[in-house]
ZAMI-994781 format. One record per residue: residue number from 1; x, z, y of N, C-alpha, C, O, CB in turn. Coordinates in steps of 0.001 Angstrom, whole numbers, padded with zeros to 6 digits. Glycine has a CB too. Layout:
# ZAMI-994781
+-----+---------+---------+---------+---------+---------+---------+---------+---------+---------+---------+---------+---------+---------+---------+---------+
!   i !     n_u !     n_w !     n_v !    ca_u !    ca_w !    ca_v !     c_u !     c_w !     c_v !     o_u !     o_w !     o_v !    cb_u !    cb_w !    cb_v !
+-----+---------+---------+---------+---------+---------+---------+---------+---------+---------+---------+---------+---------+---------+---------+---------+
! NUM !       X !       Z !       Y !       X !       Z !       Y !       X !       Z !       Y !       X !       Z !       Y !       X !       Z !       Y !
...
+-----+---------+---------+---------+---------+---------+---------+---------+---------+---------+---------+---------+---------+---------+---------+---------+
END
This chain:
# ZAMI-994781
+-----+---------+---------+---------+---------+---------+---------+---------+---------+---------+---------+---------+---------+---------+---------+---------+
!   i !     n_u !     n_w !     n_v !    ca_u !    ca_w !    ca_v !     c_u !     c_w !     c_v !     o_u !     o_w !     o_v !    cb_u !    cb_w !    cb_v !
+-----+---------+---------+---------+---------+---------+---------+---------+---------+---------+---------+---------+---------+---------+---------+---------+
!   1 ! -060221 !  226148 !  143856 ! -061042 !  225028 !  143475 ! -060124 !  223894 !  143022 ! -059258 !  223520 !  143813 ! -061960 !  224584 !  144645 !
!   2 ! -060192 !  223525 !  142267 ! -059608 !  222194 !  141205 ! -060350 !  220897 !  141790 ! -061579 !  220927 !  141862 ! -060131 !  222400 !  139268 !
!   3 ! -059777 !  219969 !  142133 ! -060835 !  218670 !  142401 ! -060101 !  218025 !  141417 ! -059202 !  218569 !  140776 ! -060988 !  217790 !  144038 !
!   4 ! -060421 !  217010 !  141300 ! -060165 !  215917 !  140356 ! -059459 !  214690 !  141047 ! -059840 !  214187 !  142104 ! -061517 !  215468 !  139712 !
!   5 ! -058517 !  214332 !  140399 ! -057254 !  213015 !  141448 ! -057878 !  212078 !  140355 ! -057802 !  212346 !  139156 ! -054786 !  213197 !  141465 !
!   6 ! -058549 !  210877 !  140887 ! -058376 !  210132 !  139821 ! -057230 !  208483 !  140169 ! -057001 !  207905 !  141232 ! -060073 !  209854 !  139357 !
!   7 ! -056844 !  208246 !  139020 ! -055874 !  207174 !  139513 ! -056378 !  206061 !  140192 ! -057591 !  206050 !  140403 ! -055154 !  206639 !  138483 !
!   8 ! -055471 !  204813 !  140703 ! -055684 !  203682 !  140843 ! -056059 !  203226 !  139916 ! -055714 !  203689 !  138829 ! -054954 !  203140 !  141234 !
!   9 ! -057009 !  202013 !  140023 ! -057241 !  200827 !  138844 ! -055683 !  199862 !  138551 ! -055016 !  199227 !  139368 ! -058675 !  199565 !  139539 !
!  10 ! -055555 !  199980 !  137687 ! -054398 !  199378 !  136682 ! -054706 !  198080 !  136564 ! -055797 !  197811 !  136060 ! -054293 !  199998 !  135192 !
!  11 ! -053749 !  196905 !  137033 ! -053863 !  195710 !  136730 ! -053937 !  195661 !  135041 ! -053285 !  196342 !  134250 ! -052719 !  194959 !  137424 !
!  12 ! -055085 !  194490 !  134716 ! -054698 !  194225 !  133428 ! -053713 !  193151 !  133171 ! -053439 !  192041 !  133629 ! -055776 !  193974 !  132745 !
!  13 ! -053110 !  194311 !  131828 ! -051748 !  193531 !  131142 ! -051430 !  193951 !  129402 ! -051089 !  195035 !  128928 ! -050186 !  194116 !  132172 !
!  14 ! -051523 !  193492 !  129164 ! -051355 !  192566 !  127839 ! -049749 !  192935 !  127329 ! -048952 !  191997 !  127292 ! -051567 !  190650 !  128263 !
!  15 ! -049337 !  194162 !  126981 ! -048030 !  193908 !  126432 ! -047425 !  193228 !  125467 ! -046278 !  192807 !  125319 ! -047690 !  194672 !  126213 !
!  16 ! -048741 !  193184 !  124616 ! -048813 !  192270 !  123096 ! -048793 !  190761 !  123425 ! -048462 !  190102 !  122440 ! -050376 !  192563 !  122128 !
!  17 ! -049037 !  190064 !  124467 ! -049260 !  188694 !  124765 ! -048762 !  187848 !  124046 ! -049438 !  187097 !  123343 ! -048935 !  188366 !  125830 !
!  18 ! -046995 !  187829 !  124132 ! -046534 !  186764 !  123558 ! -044958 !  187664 !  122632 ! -043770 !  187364 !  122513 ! -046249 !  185392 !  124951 !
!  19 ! -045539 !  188449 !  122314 ! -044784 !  189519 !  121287 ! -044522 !  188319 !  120222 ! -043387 !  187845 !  120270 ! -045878 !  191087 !  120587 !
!  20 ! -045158 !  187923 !  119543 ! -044762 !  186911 !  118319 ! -043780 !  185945 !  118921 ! -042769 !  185914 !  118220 ! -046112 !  186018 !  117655 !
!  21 ! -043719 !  185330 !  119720 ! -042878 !  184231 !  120372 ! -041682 !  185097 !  121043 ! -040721 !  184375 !  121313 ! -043805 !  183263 !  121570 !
!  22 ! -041488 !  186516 !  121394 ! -040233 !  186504 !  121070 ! -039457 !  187554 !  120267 ! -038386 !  188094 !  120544 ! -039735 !  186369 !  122094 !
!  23 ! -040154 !  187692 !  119344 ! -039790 !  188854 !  118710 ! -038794 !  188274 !  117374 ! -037933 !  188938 !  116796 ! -041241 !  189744 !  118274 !
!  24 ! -039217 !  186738 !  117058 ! -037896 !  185956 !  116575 ! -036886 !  186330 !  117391 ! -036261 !  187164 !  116735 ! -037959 !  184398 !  116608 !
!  25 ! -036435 !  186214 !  118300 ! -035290 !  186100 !  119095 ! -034922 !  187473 !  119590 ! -034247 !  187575 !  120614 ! -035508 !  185135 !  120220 !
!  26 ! -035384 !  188699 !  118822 ! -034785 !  189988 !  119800 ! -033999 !  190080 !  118502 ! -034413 !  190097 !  117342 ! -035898 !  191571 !  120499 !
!  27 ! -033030 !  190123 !  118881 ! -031412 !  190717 !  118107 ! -030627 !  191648 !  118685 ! -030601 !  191822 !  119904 ! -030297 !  189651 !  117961 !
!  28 ! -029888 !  192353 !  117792 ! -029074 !  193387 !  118824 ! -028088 !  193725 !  117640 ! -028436 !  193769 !  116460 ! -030061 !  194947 !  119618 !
!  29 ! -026687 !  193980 !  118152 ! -025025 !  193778 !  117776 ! -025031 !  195804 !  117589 ! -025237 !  196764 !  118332 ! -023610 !  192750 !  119625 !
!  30 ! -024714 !  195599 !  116309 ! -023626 !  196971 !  116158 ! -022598 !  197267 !  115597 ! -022339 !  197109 !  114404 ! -023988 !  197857 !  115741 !
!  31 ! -021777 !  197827 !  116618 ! -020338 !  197769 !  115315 ! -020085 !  199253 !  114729 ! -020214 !  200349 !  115274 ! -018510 !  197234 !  116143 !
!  32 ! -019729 !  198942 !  113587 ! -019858 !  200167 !  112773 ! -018289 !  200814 !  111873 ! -017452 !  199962 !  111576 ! -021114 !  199701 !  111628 !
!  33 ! -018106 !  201771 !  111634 ! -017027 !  202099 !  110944 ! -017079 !  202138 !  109393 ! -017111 !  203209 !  108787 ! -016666 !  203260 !  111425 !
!  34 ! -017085 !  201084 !  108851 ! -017672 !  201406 !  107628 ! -016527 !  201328 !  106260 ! -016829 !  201559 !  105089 ! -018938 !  200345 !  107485 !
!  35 ! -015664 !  201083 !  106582 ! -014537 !  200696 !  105812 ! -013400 !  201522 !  105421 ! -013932 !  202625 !  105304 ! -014054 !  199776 !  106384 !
!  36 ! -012040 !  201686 !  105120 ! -011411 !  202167 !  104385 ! -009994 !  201297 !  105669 ! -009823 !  200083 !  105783 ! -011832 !  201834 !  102558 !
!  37 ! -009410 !  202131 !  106243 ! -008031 !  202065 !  106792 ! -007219 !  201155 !  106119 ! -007072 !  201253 !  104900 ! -007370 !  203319 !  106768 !
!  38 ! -006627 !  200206 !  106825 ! -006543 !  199564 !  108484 ! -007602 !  198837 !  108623 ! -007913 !  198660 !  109801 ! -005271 !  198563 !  108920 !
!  39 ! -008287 !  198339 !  107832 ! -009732 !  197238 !  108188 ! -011067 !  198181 !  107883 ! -011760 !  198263 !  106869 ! -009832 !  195569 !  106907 !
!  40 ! -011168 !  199009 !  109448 ! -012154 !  199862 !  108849 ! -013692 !  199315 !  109651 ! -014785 !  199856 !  109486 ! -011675 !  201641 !  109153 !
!  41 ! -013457 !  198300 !  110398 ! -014891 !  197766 !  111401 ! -015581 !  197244 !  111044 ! -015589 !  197488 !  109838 ! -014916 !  197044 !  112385 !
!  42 ! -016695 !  196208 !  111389 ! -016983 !  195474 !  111366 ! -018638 !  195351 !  112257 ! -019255 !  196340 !  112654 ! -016634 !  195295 !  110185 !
!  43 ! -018980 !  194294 !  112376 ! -020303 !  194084 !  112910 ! -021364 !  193867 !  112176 ! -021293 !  193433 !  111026 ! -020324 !  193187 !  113647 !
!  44 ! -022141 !  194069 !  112605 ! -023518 !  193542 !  112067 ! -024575 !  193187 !  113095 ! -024525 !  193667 !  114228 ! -024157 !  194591 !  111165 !
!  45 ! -025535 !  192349 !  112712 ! -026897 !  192176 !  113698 ! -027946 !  192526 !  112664 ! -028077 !  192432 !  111444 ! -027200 !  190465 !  114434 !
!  46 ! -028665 !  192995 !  113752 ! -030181 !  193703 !  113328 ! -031153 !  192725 !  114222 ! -030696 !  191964 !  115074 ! -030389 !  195663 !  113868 !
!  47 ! -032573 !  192843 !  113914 ! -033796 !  192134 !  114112 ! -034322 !  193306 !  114099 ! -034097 !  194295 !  113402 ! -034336 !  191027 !  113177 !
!  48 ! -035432 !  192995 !  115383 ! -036244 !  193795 !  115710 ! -037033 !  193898 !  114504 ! -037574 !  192962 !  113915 ! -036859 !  193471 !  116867 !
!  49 ! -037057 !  195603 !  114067 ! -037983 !  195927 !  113258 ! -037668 !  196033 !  111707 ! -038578 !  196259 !  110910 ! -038923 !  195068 !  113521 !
!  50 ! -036227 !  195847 !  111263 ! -035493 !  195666 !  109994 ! -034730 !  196556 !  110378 ! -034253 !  196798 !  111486 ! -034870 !  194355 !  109526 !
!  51 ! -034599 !  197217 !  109046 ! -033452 !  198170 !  109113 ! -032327 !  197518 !  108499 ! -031351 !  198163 !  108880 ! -033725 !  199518 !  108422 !
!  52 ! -031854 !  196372 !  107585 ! -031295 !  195852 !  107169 ! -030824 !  194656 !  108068 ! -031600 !  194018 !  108779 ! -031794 !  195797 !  106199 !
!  53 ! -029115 !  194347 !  107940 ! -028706 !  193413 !  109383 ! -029429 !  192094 !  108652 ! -029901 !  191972 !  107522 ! -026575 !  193161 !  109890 !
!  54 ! -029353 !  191444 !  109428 ! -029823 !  190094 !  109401 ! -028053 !  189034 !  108924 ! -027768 !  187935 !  108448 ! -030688 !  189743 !  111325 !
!  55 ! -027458 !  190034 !  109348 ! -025944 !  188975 !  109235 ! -025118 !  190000 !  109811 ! -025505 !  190587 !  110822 ! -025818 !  187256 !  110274 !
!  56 ! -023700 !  190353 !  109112 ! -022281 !  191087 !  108919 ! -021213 !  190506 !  108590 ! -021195 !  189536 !  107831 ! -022258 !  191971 !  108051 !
!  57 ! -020034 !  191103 !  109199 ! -018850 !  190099 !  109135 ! -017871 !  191202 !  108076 ! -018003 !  192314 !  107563 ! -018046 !  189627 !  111005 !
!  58 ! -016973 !  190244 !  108130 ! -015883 !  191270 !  107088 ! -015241 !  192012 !  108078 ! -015466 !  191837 !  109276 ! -014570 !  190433 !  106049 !
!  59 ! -014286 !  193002 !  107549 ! -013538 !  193744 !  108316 ! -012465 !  193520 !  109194 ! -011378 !  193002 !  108937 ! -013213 !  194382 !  107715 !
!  60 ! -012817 !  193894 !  110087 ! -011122 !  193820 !  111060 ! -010598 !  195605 !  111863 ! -011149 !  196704 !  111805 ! -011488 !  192318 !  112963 !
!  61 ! -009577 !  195227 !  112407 ! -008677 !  196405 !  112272 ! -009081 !  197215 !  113617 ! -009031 !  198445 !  113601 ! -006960 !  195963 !  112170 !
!  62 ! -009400 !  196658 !  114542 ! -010082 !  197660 !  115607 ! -010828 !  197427 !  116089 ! -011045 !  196220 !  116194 ! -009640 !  198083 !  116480 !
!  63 ! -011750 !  198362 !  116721 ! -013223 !  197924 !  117449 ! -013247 !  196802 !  118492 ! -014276 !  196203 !  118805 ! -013836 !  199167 !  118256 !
!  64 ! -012426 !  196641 !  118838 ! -012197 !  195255 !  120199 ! -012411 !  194185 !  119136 ! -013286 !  193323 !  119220 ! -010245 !  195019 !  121230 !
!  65 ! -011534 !  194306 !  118114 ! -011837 !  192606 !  117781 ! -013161 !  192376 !  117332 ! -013805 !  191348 !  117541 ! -010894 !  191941 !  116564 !
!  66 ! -013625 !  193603 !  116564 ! -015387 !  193060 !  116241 ! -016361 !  193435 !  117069 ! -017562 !  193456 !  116802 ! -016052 !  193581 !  114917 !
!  67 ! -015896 !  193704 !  117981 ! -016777 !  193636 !  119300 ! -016779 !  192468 !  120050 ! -017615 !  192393 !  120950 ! -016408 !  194613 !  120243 !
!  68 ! -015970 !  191484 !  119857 ! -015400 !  190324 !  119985 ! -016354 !  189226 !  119322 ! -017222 !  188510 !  119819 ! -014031 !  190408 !  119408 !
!  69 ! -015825 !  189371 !  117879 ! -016371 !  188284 !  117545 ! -018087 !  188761 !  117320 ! -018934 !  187873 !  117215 ! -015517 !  187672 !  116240 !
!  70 ! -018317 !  189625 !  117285 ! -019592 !  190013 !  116715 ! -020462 !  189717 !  117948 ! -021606 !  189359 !  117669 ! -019664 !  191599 !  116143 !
!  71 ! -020056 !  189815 !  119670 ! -020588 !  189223 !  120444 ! -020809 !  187744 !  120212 ! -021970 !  187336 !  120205 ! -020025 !  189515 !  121390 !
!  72 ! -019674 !  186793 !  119998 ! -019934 !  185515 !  119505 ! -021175 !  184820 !  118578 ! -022034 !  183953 !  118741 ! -018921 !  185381 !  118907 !
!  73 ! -020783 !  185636 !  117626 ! -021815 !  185398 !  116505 ! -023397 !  185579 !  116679 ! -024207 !  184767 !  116232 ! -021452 !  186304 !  115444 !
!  74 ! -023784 !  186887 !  117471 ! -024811 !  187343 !  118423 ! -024882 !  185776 !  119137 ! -025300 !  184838 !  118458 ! -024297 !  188839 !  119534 !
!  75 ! -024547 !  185617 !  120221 ! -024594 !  184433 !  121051 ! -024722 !  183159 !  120271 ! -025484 !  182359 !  120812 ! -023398 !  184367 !  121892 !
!  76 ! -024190 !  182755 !  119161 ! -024302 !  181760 !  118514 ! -025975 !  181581 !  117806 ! -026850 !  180718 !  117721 ! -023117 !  181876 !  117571 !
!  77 ! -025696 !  183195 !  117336 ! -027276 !  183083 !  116724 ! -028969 !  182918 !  117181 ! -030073 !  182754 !  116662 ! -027346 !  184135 !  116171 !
!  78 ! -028326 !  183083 !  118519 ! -029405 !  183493 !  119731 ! -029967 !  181706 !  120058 ! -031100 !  181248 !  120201 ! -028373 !  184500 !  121499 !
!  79 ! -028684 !  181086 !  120084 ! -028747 !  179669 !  120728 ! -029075 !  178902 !  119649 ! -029687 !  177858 !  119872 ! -027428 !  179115 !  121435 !
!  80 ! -028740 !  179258 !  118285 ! -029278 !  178226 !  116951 ! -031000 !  178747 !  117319 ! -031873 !  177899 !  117504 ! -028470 !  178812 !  114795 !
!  81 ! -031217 !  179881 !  117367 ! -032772 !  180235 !  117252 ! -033571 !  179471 !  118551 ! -034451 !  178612 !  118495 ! -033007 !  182081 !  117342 !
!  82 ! -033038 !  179999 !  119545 ! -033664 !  178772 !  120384 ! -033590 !  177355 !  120381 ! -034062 !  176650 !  121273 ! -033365 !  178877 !  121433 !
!  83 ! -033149 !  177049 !  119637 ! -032641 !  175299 !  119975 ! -033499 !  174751 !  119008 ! -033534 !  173533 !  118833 ! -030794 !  174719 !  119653 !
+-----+---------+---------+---------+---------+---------+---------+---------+---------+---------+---------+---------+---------+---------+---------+---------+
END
């Protein structure tokens, strides 16, 4: 015999609520190999929902440094958008 489990009642929630208010501000850092030896790195930021970065730096010579500054730039951009 099979009975039936049925769940708890689910608080209501709204994942969509305030999606517009922060969906300006979701950014996210990738560093990529895109270049031609010794300056083969560089960063870029993406926006939620673009496949195209929002903002890229020129090349540098190993992943530390544009992991570096490309955190910066991330952080900079985060704090111009909020402010």
């Amino acid at each position: 015999m099979i009975s039936k489990l049925s769940a708890p009642a689910a608080a209501e929630f709204d994942v969509y609520a305030d999606a517009d208010k922060h969906a300006a501000y979701d950014y996210s850092l990738a560093i990529k190999n895109r270049g031609r030896p010794p300056k083969s790195w560089r960063w870029e930021i993406y926006t939620a929902g673009k496949s195209k970065p929002v903002r890229q730096s020129d090349f540098f010579e190993t992943m530390s440094e544009a992991t570096r500054t490309g955190k910066a730039a991330l952080a900079g951009l985060r704090a111009n958008r909020a402010a």
